[in-house]
C-alpha positions in Angstrom: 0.0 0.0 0.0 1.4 3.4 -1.1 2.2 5.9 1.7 0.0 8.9 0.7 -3.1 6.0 1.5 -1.6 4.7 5.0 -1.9 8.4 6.3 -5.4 8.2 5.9 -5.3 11.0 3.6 -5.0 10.2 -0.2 -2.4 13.4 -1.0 -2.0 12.1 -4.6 -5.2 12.9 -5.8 -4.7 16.0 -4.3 -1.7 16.7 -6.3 -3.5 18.2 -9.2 -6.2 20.4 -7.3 -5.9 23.7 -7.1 -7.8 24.3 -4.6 -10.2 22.3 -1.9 -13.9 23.5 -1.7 -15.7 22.2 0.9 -19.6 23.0 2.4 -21.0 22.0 5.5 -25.0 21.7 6.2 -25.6 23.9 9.8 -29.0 24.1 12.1 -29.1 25.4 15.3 -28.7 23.2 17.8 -32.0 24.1 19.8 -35.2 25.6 18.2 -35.2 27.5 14.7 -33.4 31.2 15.6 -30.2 32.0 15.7 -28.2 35.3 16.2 -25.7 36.2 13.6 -23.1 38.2 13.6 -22.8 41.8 13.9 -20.4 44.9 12.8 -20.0 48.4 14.0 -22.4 51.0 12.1 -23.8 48.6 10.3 -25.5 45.2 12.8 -26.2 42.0 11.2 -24.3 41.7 7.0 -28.1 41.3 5.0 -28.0 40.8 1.4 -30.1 40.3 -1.4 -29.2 37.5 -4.4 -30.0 38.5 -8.2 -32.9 36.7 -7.6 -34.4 37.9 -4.5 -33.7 35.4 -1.9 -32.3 37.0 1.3 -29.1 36.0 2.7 -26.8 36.9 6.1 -23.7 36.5 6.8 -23.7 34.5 9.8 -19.4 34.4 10.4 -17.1 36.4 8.8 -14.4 34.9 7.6 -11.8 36.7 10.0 -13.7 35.2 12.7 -13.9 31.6 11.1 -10.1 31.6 11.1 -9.6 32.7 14.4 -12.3 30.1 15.7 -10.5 27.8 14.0 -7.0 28.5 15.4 -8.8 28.5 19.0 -10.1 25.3 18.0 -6.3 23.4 18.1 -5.6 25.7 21.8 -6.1 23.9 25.3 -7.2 26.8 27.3 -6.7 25.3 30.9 -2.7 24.2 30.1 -2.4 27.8 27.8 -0.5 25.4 25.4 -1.5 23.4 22.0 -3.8 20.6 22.7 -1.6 17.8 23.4 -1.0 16.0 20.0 -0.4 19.2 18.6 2.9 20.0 21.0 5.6 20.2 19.1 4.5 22.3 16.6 6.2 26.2 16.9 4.6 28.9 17.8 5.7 32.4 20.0 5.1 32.8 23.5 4.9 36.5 25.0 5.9 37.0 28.3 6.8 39.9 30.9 9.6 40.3 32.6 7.9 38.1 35.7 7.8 35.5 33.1 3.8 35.8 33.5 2.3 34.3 29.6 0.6 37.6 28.2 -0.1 35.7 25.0 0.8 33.8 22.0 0.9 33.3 18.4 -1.9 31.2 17.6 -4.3 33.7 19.9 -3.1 37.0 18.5 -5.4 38.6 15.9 -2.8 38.7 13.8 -0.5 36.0 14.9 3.3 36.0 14.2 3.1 39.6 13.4 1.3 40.9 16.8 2.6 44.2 18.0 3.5 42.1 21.2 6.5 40.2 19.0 7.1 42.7 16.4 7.6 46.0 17.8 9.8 45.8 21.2 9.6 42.4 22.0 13.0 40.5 22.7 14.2 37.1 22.7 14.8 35.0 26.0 17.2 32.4 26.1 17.3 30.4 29.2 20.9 29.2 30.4 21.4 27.3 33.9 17.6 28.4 34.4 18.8 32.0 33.9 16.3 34.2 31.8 18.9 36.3 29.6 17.3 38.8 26.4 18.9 39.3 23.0 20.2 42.8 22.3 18.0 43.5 19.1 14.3 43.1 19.3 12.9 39.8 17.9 11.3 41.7 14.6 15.0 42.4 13.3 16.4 39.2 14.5 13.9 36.9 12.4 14.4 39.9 9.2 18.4 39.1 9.6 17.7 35.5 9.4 15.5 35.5 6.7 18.3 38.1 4.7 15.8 41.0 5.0 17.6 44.1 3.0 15.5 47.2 2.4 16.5 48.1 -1.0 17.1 44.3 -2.2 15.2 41.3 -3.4 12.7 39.2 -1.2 14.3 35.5 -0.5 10.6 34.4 -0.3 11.5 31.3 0.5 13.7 32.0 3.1 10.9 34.3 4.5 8.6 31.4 4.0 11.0 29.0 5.7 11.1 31.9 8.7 7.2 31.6 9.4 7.0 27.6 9.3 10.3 27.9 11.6 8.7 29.9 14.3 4.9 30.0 13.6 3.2 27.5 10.6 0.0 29.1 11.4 0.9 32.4 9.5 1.3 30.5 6.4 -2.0 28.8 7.0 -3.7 31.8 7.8 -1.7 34.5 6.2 -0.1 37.3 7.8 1.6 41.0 6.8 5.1 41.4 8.8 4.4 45.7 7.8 6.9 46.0 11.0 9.6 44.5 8.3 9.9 47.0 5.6 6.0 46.8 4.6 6.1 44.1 2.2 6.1 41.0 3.8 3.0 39.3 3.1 1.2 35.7 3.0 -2.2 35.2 1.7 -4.7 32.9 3.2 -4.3 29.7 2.4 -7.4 28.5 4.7 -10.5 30.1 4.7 -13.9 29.9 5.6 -17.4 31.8 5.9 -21.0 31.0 7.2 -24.1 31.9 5.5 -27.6 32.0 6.0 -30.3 31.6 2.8 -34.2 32.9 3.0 -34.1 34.5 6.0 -36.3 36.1 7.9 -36.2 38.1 10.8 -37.5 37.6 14.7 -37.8 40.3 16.7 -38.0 40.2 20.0 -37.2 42.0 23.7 -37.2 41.9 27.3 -36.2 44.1 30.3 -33.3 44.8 32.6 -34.6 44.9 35.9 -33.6 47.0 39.1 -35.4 45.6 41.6 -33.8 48.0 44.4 -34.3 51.4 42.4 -36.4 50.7 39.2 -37.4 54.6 38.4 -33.8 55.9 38.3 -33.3 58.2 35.4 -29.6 57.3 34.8 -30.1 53.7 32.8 -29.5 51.9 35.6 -33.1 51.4 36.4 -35.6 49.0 34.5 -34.5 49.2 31.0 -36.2 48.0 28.6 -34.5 46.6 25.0 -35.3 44.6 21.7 -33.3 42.0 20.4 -33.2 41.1 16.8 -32.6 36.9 15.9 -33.2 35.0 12.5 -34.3 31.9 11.1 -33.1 30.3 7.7 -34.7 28.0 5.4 -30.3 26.6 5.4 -27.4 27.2 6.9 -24.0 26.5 5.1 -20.2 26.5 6.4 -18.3 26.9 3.5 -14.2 26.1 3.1 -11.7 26.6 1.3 -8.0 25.4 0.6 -5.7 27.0 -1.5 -3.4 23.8 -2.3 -1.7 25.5 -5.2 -0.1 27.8 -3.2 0.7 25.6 -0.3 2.6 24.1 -3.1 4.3 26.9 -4.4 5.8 27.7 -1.0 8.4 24.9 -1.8 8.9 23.9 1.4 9.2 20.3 1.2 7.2 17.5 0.8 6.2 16.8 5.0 5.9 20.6 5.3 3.4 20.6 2.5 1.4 17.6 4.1 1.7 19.3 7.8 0.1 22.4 6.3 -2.8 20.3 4.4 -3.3 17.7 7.2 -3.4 20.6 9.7 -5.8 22.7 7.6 -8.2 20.2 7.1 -8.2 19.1 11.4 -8.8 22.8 11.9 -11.9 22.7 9.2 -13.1 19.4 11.3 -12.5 20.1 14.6 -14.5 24.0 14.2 -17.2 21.8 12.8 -17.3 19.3 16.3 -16.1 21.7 18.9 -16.4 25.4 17.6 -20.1 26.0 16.9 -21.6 27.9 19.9 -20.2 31.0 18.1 -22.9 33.8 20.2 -24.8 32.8 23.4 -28.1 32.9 20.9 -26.4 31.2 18.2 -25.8 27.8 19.0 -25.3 25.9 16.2 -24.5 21.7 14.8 -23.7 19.6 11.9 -26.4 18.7 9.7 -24.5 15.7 7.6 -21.2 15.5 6.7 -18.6 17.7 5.4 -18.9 17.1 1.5 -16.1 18.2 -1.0 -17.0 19.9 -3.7 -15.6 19.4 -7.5 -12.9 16.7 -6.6 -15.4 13.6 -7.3 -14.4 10.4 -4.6 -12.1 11.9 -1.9 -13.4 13.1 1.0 -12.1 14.2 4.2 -11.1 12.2 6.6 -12.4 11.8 10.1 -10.9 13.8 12.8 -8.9 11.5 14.9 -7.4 10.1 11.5 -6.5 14.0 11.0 -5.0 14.5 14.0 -2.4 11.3 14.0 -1.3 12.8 10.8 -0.6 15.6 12.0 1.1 14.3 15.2 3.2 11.8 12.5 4.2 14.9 10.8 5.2 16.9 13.3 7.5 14.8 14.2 8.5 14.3 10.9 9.0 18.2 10.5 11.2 18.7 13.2 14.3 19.3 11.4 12.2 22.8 10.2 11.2 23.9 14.2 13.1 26.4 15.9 14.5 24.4 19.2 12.9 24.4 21.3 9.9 24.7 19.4 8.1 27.6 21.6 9.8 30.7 21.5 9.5 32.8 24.3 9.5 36.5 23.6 9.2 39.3 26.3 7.2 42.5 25.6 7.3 45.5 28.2 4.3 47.6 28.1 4.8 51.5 26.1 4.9 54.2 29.2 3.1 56.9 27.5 0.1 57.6 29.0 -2.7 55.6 26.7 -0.6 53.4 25.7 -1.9 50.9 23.7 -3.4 47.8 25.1 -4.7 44.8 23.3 -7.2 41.7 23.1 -6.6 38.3 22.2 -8.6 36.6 19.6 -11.7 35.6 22.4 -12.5 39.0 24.2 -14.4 40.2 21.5 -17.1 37.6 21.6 -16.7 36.8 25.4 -17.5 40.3 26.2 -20.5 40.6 23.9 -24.0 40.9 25.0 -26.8 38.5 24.4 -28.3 41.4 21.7 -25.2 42.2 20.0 -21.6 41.2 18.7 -18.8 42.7 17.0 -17.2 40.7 14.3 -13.7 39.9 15.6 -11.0 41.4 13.4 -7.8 39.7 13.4 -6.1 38.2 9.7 -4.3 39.9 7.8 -5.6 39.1 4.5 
């Protein structure tokens, strides 16, 4: 039996697609309404088709890739889920050595302000925390042979991110701190629509039951709250295997990057669908490939050996050890600027309302 087939996923019919559509049938997991999501000056993304048929956006595709990033994190260690340790990505500490954050939760991952602005290396020696001299962002443009006024290596640059953070070539990312011009593309991608919708209105009241007639808003306050329901719900996906390709990393890398991608896809659809208190949502099916007849996807745990396998496989690629640990000190101007990782958006949102969560940088 040929390799690509032991792996559980069949990589040579792959070989000629250019790219991996895949849909994915949604309901919500409890009645028929659901809450989509929302944006700034604007609420929930309605459209109308050619036709007439009403659609909503239910996920954005920033927030798809975050969830999907999230989905691969184990929250109560702060560290990859366990068969997924081993594979780099940047830690960001302060000078306590308390974890501020990381790579795979940063909106914009490798290229966070927290490791590309000030932040500095830390080497450990005789359990010693020591700092480089330069900051991290012109230590990783040395290595990749950065110049300002000379030719991208784009493969050493491509080399850099797998290196440090695989994730960024996965879900793109723009290194602007870097002379401006460092840039993936997405590679993995996804969306959630709604079709023939309709709207639900509805309400309720905030209740003060110490001081109900105060004037200030803190008394009984009453408000509305706007849901859908959908004749469907689709997930849609999409993987750009062409240009996983052309990064010419190698042959495991290229197989990490798809075998990863396509956990990610199944382990949103099993674990990452309570996206809004009101919009608890399931799989209605199967995940079904479009326009690559006979290969589907395979099942989750098959996805996740593979990519243990080739982890291991890929280690030669790794910075060692595979977490690096950068520390960022805080700006002292007054205001200076904070930030959120890739959750506080939609764990701080109201039952009525949420704000798309911003975060990739293509």
């Amino acid at each position: 039996m040929s390799e690509t087939k032991t792996s559980g996923i069949d990589y040579e019919k792959l070989k000629d697609t250019p790219r991996l559509l895949m849909e994915a049938k949604l309901k919500p997991l409890q009645g028929c309404r659901f809450q989509s999501t929302g944006f700034a000056d604007l609420g929930p993304a309605r459209y109308t088709l050619p036709d007439g048929t009403e659609m909503l956006l239910v996920e954005s595709a920033q927030s798809v890739a975050n969830r999907m990033e999230l989905a691969c994190w184990d929250a109560a260690a702060e560290d990859l889920i366990a068969e997924l340790r081993g594979l780099p990505y940047i830690k960001i500490t302060d000078a306590n050595n308390g974890h501020l954050s990381n790579s795979i939760l940063e909106a914009h991952r490798i290229n966070s302000e927290y490791v590309m602005k000030e932040a500095r290396r830390v080497s450990k020696t005789d359990g010693k925390r020591e700092l480089t001299k330069n900051a991290f962002n012109k230590e990783f443009a040395a290595e990749i042979g950065y110049q300002n006024d000379g030719r991208v290596d784009w493969k050493k640059f491509r080399a850099g991110l797998l290196k440090y953070d695989p994730n960024s070539l996965i879900h793109g990312c723009f290194l602007e701190e870097i002379g401006g011009r460092l840039r993936v593309t997405r590679a993995l991608s996804g969306f959630i629509e709604a079709c023939d919708v309709d709207v639900v209105e509805s309400g309720g009241v905030k209740n003060n039951i110490v001081q109900p007639d105060l004037k200030s808003g803190e008394g009984n306050v009453p408000f509305h709250r706007t849901e859908f329901v959908a004749k469907s719900i689709k997930a849609y996906f999409n993987i750009d295997l062409a240009l996983l390709r052309g990064y010419g990393l190698g042959d495991d890398a290229t197989k990490l990057l798809i075998a990863l991608s396509l956990f990610k896809i199944r382990r949103f659809l099993s674990t990452g669908l309570r996206l809004r208190t009101a919009c608890d949502l399931e799989l209605d099916g199967d995940l079904d490939v479009m326009r690559l007849d006979g290969w589907t996807v395979p099942a989750e745990d098959v996805l996740l050996n593979e990519c243990k396998h080739l982890i291991g496989a890929c280690k030669s690629h790794f910075a060692d050890p595979p977490i690096t640990e950068v520390e960022w000190k805080p700006s002292k101007k007054k205001g200076g600027k904070g930030g959120k990782g890739k959750g506080d958006a939609d764990e701080n949102a109201d039952d009525s309302a949420d704000g798309d969560e911003e975060g990739d940088d293509q």
